[in-house]
N, C-alpha and C positions, 0 to 999 in steps of 0.2 A: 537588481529588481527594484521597482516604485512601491512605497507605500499600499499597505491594504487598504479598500475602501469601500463602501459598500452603497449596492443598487436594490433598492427594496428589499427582497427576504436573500439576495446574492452580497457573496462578498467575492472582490475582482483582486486583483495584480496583473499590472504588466510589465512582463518578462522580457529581454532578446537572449535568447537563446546563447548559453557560453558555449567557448571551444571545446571544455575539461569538461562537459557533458555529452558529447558526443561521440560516435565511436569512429572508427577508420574510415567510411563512407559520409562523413558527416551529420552522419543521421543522431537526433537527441536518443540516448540512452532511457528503457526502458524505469531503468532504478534514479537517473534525475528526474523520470514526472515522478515519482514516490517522492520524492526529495522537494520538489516542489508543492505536493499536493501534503505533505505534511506541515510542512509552514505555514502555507495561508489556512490549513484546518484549524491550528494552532488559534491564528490571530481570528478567526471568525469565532470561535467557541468563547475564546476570552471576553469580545464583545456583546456578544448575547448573555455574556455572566455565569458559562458552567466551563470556561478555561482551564488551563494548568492551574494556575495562582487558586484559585476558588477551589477545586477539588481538592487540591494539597491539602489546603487549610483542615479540611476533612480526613483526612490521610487516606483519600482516596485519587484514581488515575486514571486517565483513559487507556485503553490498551485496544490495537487494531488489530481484528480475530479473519479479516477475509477481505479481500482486494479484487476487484476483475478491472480491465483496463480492456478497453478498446482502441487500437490504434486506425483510424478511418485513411491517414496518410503519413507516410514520415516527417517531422520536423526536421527543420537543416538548421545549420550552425548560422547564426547573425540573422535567423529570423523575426520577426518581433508577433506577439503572441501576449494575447489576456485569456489568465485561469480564470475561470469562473469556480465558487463552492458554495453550499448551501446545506445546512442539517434538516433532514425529512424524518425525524421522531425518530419514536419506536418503532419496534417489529420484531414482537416476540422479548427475548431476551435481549434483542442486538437494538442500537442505534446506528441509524442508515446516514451517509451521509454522499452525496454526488460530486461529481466535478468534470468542468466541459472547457478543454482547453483550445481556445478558438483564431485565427489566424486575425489578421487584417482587412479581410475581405467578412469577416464573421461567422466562415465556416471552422465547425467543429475538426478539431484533427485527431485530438483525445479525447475521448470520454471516459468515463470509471465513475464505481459505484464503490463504494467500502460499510462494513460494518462493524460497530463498536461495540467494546465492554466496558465497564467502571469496573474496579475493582478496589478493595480495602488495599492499602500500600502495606499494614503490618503484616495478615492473614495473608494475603495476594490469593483471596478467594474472591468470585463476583460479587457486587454487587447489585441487589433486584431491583428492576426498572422502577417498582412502586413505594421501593424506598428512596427516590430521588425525585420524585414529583414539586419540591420546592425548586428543583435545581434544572429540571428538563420538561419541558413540550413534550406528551408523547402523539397529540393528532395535529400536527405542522402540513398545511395543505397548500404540498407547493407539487411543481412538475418534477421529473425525472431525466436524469442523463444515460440511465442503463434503469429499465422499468423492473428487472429481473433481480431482486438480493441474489449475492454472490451464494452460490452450493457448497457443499461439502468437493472435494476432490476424491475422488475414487482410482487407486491406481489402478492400471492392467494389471492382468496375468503375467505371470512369466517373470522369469530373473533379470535382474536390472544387468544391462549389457555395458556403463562405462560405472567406473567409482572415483571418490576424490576426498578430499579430509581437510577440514580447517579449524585450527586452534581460537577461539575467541579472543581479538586480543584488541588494545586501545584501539582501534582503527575501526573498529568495527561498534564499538559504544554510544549509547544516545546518553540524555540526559537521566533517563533512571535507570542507569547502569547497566542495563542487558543490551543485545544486541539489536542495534536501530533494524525496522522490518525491510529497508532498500537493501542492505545487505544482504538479506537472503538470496532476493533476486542476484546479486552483485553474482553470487556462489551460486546459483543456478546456469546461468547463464554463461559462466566459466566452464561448467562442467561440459556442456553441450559442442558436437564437433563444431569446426569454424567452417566448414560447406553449409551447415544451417545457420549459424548465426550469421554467415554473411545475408542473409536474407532478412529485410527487415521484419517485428515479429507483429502477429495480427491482431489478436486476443491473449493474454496473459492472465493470470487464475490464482489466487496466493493464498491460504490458508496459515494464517499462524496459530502453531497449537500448545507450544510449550515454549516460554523464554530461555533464552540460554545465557547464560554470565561469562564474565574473564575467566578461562583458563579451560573452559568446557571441549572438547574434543568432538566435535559433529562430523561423523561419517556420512558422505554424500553419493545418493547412489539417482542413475539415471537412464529410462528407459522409451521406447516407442511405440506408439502401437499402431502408426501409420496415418493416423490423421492430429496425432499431438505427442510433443516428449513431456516426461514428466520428471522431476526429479523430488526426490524423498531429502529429508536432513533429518538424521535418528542421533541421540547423545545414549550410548549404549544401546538397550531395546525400545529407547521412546521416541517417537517421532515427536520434532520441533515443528519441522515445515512442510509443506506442499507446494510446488509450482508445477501448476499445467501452464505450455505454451505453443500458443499455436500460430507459423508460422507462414 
């Protein structure tokens, strides 16, 4: 990947597409745009002055509480491709932030919307939008890549029909220690049979609700209700995560 760089209130990277992000049909993996849309969030927040490095200092962190991705077409392996990202404030207690991942031709192939929390790193309680007002914009009047903030997920009805189990382990780690949020998907997306996942996915949905550390034991359970599967990730009776996808 090329250096971050930025185009008025956008900050860009251009990407080609690796092999070790794709899956058996060539198509880019749902958990490398996460993987990519984390990094250039990274270096755009740093540059506007409320980054990693600045929050530390504060013993406070960002933490990504809801994800919606839209896939408009599959990316393929060796295509070349510029992320677009951009922070649109506040909104409520969440900071909103977009990204439009767009081909050569300058058609959109991904879009996603995500929303943020701060949180104190001792507490690892929130922190309130109006006490970060040195630190953040909260009325940034830019456009939208998904106009919609992402929802709560609501499971169906009914008992979850497949189950699955993953120990937290270095692999699965980011920088402040818990489980990086493209993993979830990585374990969503496992759980699901391969007659649907051979199908590429359309809209995907991700809720993270509780962090999970090394050694944690998440029970994964997964179901349908005909127009999307869901999968749950519970560490005893608390639910971590949520992914709806639809495919």
């Amino acid at each position: 990947m090329t250096p971050v760089r930025r185009e008025g209130y956008k900050y860009c990277q251009d990407i080609c597409i690796p092999c070790y992000d794709t899956d058996a049909r060539a198509n880019l993996k749902p958990a490398a745009f996460m993987d990519f849309a984390q990094e250039i969030a990274y270096w755009a927040a740093n540059d506007l002055g409320f980054g990693y490095d600045t929050l530390h200092v504060h013993h406070t962190a960002w933490v990504l509480t809801r994800m919606h991705i839209h896939f408009e077409q599959p990316l393929k392996w060796r295509e070349n491709v510029t992320l677009y990202t951009w922070h649109k404030g506040a909104s409520g207690l969440f900071y909103l932030r977009d990204f439009d991942l767009k081909d050569t031709s300058g058609k959109s192939r991904v879009k996603a919307t995500t929303s943020w929390v701060v949180i104190d790193e001792r507490t690892r309680r929130m922190v309130r939008p109006e006490d970060l007002k040195d630190l953040l914009d909260p009325d940034m009047k830019v456009d939208d890549a998904i106009e919609e903030p992402v929802q709560k997920i609501v499971l169906p009805k009914g008992e979850p029909g497949m189950t699955g189990e993953r120990t937290v382990s270095y692999s699965d780690l980011d920088i402040n220690g818990h489980t990086n949020n493209s993993r979830y998907v990585v374990w969503a997306m496992d759980c699901l049979p391969k007659e649907v996942t051979d199908s590429p996915v359309k809209d995907l949905y991700i809720n993270f609700v509780k962090e999970t550390l090394p050694g944690d034991r998440v029970l994964l359970s997964a179901q349908n209700d005909g127009s999307a599967w869901y999968v749950e990730g519970k560490v005893g009776d608390r639910t971590c995560f949520l992914v709806k996808a639809v495919f």
